[in-house]
C-alpha positions in Angstrom: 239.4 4.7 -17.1 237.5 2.1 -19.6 239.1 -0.7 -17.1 237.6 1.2 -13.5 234.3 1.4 -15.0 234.4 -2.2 -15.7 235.3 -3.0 -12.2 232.5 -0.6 -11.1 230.4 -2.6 -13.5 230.8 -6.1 -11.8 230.9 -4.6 -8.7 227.1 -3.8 -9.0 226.6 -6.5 -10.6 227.8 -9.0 -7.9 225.5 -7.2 -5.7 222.3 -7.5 -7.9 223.1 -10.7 -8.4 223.2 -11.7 -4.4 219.5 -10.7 -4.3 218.3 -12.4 -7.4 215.6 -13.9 -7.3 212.9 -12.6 -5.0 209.1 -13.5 -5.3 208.2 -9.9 -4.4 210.0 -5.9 -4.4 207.6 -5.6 -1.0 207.3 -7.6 1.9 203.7 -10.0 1.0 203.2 -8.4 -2.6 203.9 -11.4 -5.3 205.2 -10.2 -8.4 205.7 -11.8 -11.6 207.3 -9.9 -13.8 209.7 -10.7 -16.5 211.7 -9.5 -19.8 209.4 -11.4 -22.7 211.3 -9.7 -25.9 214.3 -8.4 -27.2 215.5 -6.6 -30.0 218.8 -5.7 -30.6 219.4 -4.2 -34.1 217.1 -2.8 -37.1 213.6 -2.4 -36.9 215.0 -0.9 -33.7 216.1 -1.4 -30.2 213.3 -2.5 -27.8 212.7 -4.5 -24.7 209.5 -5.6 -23.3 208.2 -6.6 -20.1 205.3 -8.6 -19.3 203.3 -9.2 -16.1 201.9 -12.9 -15.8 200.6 -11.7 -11.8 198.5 -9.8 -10.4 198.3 -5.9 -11.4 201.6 -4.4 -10.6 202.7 -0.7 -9.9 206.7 -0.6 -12.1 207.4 3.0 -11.1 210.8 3.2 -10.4 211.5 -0.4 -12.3 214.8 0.0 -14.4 216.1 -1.3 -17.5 219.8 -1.4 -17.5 222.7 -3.5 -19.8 225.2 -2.7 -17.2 226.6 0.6 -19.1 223.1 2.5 -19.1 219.2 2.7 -18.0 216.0 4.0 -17.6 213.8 4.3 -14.8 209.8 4.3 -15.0 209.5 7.3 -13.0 205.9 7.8 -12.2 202.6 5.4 -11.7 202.5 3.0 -14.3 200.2 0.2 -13.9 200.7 -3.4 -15.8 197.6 -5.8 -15.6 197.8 -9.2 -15.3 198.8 -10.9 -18.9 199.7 -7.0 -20.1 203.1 -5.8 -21.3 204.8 -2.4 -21.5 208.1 -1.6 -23.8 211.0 0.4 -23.4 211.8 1.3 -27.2 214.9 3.4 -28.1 215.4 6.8 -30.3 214.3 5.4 -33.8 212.4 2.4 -33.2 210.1 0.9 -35.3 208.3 -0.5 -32.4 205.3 1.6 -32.6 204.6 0.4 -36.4 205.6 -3.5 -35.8 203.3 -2.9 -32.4 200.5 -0.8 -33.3 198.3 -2.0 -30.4 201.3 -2.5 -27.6 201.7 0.0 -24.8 204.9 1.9 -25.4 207.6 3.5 -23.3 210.1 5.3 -25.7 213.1 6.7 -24.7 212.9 10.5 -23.9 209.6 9.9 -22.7 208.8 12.5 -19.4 207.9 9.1 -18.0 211.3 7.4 -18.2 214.5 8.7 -16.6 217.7 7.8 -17.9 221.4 7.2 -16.6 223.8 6.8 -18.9 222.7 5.8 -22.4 221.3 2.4 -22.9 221.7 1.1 -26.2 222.1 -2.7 -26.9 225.0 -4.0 -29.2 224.2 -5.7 -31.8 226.5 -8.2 -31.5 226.2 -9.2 -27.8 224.9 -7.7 -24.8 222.9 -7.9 -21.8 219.7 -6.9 -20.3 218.7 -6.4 -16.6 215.3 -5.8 -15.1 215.2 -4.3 -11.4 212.4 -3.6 -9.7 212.1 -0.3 -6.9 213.7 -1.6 -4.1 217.0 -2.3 -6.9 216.2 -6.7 -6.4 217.1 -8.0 -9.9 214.0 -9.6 -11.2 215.5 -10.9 -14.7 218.0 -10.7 -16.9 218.9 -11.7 -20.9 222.0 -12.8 -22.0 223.0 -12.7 -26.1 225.2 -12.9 -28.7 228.9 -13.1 -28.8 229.7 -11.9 -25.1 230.5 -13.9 -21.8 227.7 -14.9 -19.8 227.6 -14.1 -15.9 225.8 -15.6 -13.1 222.6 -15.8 -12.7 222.4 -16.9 -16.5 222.5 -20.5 -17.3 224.1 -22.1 -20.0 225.8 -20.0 -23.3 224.2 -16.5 -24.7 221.2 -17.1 -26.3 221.1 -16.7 -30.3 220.1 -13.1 -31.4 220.5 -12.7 -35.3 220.5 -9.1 -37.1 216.9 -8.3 -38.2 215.4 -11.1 -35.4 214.0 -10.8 -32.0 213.9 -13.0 -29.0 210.6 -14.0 -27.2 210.3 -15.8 -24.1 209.1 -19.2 -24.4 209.6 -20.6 -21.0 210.6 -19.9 -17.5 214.2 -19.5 -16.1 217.7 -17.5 -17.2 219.2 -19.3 -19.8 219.0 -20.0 -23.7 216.4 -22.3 -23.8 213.8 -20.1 -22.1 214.4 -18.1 -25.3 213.8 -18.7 -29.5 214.8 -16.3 -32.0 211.6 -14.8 -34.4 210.7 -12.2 -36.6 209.8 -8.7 -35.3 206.3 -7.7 -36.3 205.1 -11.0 -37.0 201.3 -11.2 -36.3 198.8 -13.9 -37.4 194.9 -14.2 -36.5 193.1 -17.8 -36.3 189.5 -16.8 -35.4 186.3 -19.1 -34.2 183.7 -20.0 -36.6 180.7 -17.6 -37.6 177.5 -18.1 -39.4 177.6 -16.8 -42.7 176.3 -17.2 -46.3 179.0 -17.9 -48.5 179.2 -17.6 -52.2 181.7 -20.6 -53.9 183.8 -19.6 -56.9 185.9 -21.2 -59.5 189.0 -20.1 -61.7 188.7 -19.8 -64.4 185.2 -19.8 -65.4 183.5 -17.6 -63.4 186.3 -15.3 -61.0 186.5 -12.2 -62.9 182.7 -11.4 -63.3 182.2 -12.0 -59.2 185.4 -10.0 -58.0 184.1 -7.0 -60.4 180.1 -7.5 -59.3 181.7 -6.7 -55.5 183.5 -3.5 -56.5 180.8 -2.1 -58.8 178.2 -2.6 -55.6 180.8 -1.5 -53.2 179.9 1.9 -51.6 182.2 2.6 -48.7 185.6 1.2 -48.9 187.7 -2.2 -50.4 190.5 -3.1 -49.2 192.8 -5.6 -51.7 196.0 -7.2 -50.9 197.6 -9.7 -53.5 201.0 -11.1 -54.9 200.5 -10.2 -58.4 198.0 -7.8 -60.0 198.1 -7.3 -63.7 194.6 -7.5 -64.6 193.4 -4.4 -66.5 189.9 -5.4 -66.3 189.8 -5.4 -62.7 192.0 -2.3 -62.4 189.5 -0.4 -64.3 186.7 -1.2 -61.9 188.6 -0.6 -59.3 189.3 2.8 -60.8 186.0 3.7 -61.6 185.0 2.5 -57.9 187.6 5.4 -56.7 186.1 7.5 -58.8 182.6 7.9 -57.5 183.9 7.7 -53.6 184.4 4.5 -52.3 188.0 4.4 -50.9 190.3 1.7 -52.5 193.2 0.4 -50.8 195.6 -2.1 -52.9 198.7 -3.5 -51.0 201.0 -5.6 -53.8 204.1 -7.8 -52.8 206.8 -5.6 -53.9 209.4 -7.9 -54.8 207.8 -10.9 -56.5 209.7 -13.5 -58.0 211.3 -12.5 -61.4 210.3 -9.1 -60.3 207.2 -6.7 -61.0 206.8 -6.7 -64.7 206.2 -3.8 -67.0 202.7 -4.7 -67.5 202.5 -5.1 -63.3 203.9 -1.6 -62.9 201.7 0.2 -65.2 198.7 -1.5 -63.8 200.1 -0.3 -60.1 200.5 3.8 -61.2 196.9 3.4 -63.1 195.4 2.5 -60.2 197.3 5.3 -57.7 196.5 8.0 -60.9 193.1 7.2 -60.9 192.7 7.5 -57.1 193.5 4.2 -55.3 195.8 4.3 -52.7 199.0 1.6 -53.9 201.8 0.3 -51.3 203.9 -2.6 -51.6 205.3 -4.7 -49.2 209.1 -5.0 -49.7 212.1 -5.5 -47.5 214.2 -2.5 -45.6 217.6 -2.9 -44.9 217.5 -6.1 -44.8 214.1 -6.7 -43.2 210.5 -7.8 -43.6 208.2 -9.8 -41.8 206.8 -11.6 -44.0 209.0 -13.6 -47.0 206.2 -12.4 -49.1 202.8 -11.2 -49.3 201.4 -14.1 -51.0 198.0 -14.2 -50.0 194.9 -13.1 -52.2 192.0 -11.7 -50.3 189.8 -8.5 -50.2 187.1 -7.1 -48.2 184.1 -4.9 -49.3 182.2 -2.8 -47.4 183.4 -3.8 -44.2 181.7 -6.7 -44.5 181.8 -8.7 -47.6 185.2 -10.9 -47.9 186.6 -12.4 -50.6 189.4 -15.0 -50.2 191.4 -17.0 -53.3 193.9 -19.3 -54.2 194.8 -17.3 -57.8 195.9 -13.9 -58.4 194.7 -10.9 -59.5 196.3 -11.8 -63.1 195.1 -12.4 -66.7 196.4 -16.5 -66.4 194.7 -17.0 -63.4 191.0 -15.5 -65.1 192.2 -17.5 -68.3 193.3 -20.6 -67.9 194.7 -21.6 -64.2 192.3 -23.6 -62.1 191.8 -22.2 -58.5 189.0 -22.2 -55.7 187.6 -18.8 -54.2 184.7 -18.0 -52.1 183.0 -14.9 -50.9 181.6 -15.0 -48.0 179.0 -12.2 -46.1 180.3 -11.5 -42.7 180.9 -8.6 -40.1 183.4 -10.5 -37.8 185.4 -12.4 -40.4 185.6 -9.1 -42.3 186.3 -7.5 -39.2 189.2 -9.9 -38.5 190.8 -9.9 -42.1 190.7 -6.0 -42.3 192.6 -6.4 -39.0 194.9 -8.5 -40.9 195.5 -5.9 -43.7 195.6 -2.6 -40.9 197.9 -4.4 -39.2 200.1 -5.2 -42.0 199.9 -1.9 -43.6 201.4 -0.4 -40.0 204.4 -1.3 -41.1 204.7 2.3 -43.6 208.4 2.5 -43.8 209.7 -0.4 -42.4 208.5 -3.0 -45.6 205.4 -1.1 -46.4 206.5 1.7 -49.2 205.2 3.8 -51.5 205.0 2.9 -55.0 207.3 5.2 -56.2 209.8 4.2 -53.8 209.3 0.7 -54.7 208.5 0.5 -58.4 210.2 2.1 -61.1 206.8 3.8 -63.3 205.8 2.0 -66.5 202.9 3.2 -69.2 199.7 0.7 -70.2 196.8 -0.2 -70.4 193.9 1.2 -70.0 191.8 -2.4 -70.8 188.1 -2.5 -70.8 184.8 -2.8 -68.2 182.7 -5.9 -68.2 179.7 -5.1 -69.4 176.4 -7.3 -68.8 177.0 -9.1 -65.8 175.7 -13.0 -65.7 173.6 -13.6 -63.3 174.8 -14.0 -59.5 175.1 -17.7 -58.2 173.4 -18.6 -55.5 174.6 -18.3 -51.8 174.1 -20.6 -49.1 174.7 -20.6 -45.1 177.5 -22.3 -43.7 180.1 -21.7 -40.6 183.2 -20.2 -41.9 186.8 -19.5 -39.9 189.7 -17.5 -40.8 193.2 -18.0 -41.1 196.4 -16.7 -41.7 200.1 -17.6 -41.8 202.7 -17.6 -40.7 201.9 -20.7 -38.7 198.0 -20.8 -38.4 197.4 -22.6 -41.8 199.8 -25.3 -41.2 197.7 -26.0 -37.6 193.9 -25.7 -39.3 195.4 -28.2 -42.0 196.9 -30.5 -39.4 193.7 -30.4 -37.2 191.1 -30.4 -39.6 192.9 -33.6 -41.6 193.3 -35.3 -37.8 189.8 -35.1 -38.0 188.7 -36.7 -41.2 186.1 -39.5 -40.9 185.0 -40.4 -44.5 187.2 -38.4 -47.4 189.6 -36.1 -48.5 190.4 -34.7 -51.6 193.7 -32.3 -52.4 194.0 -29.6 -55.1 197.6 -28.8 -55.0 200.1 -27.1 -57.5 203.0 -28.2 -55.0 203.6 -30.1 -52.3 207.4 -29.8 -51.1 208.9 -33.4 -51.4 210.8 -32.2 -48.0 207.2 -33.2 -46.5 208.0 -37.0 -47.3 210.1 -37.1 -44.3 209.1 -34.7 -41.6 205.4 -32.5 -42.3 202.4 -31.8 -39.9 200.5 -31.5 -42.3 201.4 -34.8 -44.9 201.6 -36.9 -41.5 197.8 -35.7 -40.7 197.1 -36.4 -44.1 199.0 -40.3 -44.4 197.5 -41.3 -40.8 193.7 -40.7 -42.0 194.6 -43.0 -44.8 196.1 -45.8 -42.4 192.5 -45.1 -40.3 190.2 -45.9 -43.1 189.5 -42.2 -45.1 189.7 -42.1 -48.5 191.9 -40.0 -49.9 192.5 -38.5 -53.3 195.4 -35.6 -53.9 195.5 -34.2 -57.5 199.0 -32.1 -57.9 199.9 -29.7 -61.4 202.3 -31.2 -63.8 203.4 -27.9 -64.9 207.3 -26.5 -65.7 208.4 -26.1 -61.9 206.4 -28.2 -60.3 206.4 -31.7 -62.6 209.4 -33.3 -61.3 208.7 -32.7 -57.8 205.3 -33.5 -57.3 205.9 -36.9 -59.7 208.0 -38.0 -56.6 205.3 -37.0 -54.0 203.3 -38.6 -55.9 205.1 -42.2 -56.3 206.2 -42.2 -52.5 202.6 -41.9 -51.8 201.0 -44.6 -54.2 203.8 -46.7 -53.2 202.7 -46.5 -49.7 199.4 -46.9 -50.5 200.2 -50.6 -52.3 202.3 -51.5 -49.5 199.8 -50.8 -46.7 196.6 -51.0 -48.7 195.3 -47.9 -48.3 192.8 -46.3 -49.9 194.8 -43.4 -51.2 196.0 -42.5 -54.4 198.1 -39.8 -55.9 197.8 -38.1 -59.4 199.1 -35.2 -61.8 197.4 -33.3 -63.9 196.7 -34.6 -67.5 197.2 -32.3 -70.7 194.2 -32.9 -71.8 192.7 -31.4 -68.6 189.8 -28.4 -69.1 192.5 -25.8 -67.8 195.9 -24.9 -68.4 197.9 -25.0 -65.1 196.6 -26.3 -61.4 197.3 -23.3 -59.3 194.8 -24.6 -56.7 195.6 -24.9 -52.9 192.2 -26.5 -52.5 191.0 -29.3 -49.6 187.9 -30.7 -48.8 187.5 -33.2 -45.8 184.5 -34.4 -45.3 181.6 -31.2 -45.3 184.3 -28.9 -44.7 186.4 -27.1 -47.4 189.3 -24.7 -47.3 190.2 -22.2 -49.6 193.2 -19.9 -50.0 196.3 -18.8 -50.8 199.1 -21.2 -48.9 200.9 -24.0 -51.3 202.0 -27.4 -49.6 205.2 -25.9 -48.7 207.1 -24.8 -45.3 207.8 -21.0 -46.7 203.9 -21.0 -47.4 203.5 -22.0 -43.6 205.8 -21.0 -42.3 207.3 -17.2 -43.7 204.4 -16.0 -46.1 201.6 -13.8 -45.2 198.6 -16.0 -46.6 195.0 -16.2 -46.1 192.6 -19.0 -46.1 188.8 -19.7 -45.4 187.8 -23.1 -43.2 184.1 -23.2 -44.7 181.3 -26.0 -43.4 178.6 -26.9 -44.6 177.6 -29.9 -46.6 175.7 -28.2 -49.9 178.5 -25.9 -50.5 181.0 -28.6 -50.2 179.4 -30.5 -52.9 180.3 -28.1 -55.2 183.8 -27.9 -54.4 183.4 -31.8 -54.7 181.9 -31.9 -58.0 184.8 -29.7 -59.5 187.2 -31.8 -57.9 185.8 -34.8 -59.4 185.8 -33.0 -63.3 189.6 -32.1 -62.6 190.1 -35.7 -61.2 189.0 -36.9 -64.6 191.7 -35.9 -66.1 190.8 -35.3 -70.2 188.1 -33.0 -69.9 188.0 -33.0 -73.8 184.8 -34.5 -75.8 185.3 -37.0 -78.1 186.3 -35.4 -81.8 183.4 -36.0 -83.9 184.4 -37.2 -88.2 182.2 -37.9 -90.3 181.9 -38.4 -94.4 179.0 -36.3 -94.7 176.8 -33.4 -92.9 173.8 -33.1 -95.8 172.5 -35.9 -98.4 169.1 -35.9 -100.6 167.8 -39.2 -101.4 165.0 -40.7 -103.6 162.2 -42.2 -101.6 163.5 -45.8 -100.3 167.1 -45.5 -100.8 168.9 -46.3 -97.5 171.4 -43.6 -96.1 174.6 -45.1 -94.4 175.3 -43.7 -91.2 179.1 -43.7 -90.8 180.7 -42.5 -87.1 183.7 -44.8 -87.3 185.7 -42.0 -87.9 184.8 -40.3 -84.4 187.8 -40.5 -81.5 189.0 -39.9 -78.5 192.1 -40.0 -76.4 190.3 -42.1 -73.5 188.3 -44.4 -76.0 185.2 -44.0 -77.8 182.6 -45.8 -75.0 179.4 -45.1 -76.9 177.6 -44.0 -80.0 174.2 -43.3 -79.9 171.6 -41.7 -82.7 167.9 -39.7 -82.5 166.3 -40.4 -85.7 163.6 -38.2 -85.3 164.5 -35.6 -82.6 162.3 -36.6 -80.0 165.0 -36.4 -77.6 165.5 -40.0 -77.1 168.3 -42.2 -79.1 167.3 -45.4 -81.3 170.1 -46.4 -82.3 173.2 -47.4 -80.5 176.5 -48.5 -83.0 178.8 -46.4 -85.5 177.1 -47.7 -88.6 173.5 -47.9 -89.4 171.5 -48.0 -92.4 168.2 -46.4 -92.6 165.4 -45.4 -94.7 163.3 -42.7 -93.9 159.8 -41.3 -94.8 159.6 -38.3 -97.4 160.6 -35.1 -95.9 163.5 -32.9 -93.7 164.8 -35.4 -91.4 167.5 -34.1 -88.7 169.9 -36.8 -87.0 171.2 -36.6 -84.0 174.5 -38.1 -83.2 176.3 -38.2 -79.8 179.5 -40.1 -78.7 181.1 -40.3 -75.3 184.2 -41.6 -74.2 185.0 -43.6 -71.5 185.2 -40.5 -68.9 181.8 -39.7 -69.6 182.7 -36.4 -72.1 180.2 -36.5 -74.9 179.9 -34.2 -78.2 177.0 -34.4 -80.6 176.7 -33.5 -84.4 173.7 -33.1 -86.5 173.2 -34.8 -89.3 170.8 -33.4 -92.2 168.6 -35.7 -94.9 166.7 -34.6 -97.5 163.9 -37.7 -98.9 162.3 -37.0 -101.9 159.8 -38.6 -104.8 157.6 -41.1 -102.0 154.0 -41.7 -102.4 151.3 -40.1 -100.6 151.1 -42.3 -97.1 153.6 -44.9 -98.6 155.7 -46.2 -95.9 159.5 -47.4 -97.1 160.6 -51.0 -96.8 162.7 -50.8 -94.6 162.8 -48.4 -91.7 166.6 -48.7 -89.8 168.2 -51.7 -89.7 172.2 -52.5 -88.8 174.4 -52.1 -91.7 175.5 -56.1 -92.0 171.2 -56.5 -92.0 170.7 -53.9 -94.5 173.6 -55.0 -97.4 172.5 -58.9 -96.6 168.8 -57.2 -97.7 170.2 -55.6 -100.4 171.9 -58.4 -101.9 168.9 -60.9 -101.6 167.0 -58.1 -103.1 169.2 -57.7 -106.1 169.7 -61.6 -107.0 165.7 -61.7 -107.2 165.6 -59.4 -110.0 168.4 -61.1 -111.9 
């Protein structure tokens, strides 16, 4: 029986196949209508059509693999660049597709013969149209391809999904992706934009926007375990504004005990919590490793650090917050479109994270005061993908600089990167370019080869280019950054120097112009580029001395050091502001009275310290003035001694 059906099979199949193709299913009408995806397997069977002609009436159009179909059986228009799917009993479609016009099976639309349902292993796909011409067809997997196909099956992995990405029947028309996958670049808008660095002032501006945020937030972040910020957010629930927090579920090392006790805080107290996870198998995204949120529908926040106590403590990272309807708009289309996804790697907390006791941590109290904010352009964009092309472009463009905070770039990029290539070719035109990479457990021994391959280069071409790591005597603990400027522009986010950043993450970063605000991402850079952000340590022999009138007091800072060098020494005798003596040792005498000196050394990066230094002068005559005022120390003993062979 299995073997007459088969013949049955081919039999229709050699006469499809005689018609195929045909430029129209009526005599003058041009159709061009193809199969543009296919999913096999889990998140569900689907198959989707596109139209790349005019409008186009499918009813009676059938899907078929040769064993089943279904037949659009009514009026169902496509418009020109419009698709509709066929999705099976069980599909996931409608939560990877939110916004795609949908055909399910069982639909009073749809009539079926047989029961189509694709192998996951290997099948094939026909597309008829009414008068029964084939129009397309898709062959994958481990079966034997038939005419009209060209070439082997095309690829088709468990968990994948092939697009079109060319015309014509055979496997190179086709390239395997993920199902769901959805990333936004959007156009520049006017905006005023708010720049923020970590650590010194993050925490105080991400709790200023929830405590003034009256409608909704929106947060979505790789690690959260911040119980400052989870009590705002909290108290934000609690007087009506409605907080939604989506967390990477399956971090690296896992959620920790703190991170899970945060998570059910926040979902007891009000906030709605998911985490993004995989399913059988399956996610979209190899994590959720951007750090953004949006207030108020209009006030979004993007960083490079997240939501934890080492990134308000001691990592160094870039943020800005920027006042915008249409890039709010866009990135809350980001997180709606990822939060879709509710059962297929978007879960519940308890479904995800095993529950966990802590906290509660404390508010911030007094506020400081809110920097200023200034106009600029600002664009949006997201990975997978649309990172690694701003990056590329924007460096393609660079006329005059470009400076790199980086905790990683992958050393993979030395031989084959869009990005690194942009970056080297600007050098080889004439930009200058400066890249500053962390020297942290992890990331030391890669980024120390980075950074040799690209000094090397730089000496061999002379280029203006040069390469550093982080120094331990730096102002922060660990470069988290994955900071840029190039020229006026700046771009701040969430996306390391790495292809699983680019190419498999869900990140977010901010493309901001405008010359006054890039400034100040310049002048950090420049601090970190330093290196030893420490001031020179300040010894000296004494703090407090009384003296009769005309003894000299000895002022001693050869004990003061530094790591970079001690570059200058400079005293204010009287405190007017202004130094009068440069050196480590003086001698001075001073009128009768309180005097307080003033000492400040600075090393050779331009760090300085100062110490005060207190004298007491007693026992002088009424409008007497001392013999000698200040004087160096080899003036003052040669004095001294002239002084004391007179009287003997």
């Amino acid at each position: 029986m299995r073997s007459r059906s088969a013949l049955l099979i081919l039999l229709a199949l050699f006469l499809t196949f005689s018609s195929f193709p045909m430029a129209s299913s009526a005599p003058g009408e041009e159709i061009d209508i193809t199969i543009s995806r296919v999913c096999a397997s889990y998140p569900g069977e689907f198959v989707t059509i596109t139209n790349e002609g005019p409008t186009v009436n499918v009813k009676g159009w059938r899907l078929g693999d040769g064993e089943g179909s279904v037949t659009i059986g009514s009026d169902s228009f496509i418009p020109s660049g419009k698709s509709i799917t066929w999705a099976a009993p069980g599909s996931c479609f409608r939560e990877l597709y939110p916004d795609e016009r949908c055909l399910p099976d069982g639909d009073g639309d749809l009539v079926a013969k047989g029961s189509l349902r694709l192998a996951d292993a290997g099948d094939q796909v026909f597309l008829h149209d009414a008068f029964g011409n084939l129009r397309d067809m898709v062959c994958y997997g481990n079966i034997e391809a038939q005419p009209p196909w060209a070439g082997p099956p095309a690829m088709l992995k468990k968990g994948s999904v092939l697009n079109r990405c060319g015309p014509g029947t055979g496997p190179g028309s086709w390239e395997m992706g993920v199902p769901g996958l959805f990333s936004m670049n959007t156009p520049a808008f006017p905006v005023t934009a708010r720049p923020i660095i970590y650590p010194e002032n993050a925490l105080p501006e991400l709790v200023r926007e929830i405590d003034r945020s009256r409608n909704d937030i929106r947060l979505a972040t790789y690690l959260m375990e911040n119980w400052t910020l989870a009590r705002h957010l909290a108290g934000a629930a609690a007087r009506g504004v409605n907080v939604t927090v989506m967390l990477e579920g399956q971090p690296v090392g896992g959620v920790s005990d703190n991170g899970a006790a945060l998570a059910y805080y926040l979902q007891d107290a009000g906030v709605n919590v998911w985490t993004m996870r995989s399913s059988s198998s399956f996610r979209r995204y190899d994590y959720l490793h951007a750090k953004y949120a949006v207030f108020d529908s209009e006030r979004l926040f993007v960083a490079s650090e997240n939501m934890a106590d080492s990134s308000f403590n001691s990592n160094r990272g870039w943020a800005a917050i920027v006042k915008s309807l249409p890039l709010s708009a866009s990135a809350m289309e980001v997180f709606d479109r990822d939060m879709c996804a509710k059962g297929v790697d978007v879960h519940t907390l308890e479904s995800s994270i095993a529950r966990s006791e802590g906290g509660p941590g404390r508010l911030l109290g007094v506020l400081p005061p809110e920097p200023s904010s200034s106009s600029a352009s600002a664009s949006l964009f997201t990975s997978p993908y649309g990172i690694q092309e701003c990056l590329t472009s924007l460096l393609s463009s660079a006329q005059e600089r470009i400076l790199v905070e980086q905790m990683r770039i992958d050393e993979g990029w030395l031989e084959s990167s869009p990005v690194l290539s942009a970056l080297i070719e600007a050098a080889e035109r004439g930009v200058s370019v400066r890249l500053l990479l962390d020297s942290g457990l992890g990331t030391e021994d890669g980024n120390r080869l980075v950074a040799g391959a690209l000094n090397q280069r730089a000496i061999e071409y002379d280029l203006d280019l040069e390469c550093r790591l982080t120094d331990v005597r730096s102002s922060f603990g660990r470069l988290h950054n994955k900071g840029l400027v190039v020229d006026d522009a700046v771009v701040v986010g969430s996306a390391n120097w790495v292809d699983n950043s680019m190419l498999h993450n869900r990140e977010m970063a901010l493309l901001l112009r405008s010359e006054g605000i890039c400034e100040t991402y310049v002048q950090w850079f420049m601090e970190d580029w330093k290196g030893d952000a420490v001031p020179p340590t300040i010894e000296l022999p004494w703090h407090y001395a009384e003296l009769v009138y005309g003894e000299p007091v000895i002022l001693d800072a050869t004990g003061c050091n530094d790591l970079s060098g001690v570059a200058n020494i400079t005293w204010d005798l009287d405190g007017d502001g202004r130094f009068d003596l440069t050196g480590p040792v003086h001698a001075v005498t001073l009128r009768e009275g309180e005097h307080n000196i003033t000492l400040r050394v600075e090393d050779t990066l331009g760090n300085a310290a100062t110490d005060t230094l207190t004298v007491m002068v007693e026992g002088g005559p009424e409008g007497a003035v001392p013999w000698l005022l200040y004087a160096p120390l080899p003036l003052v003993l040669s004095l001294l001694l002239l002084r004391r062979g007179r009287r003997l």
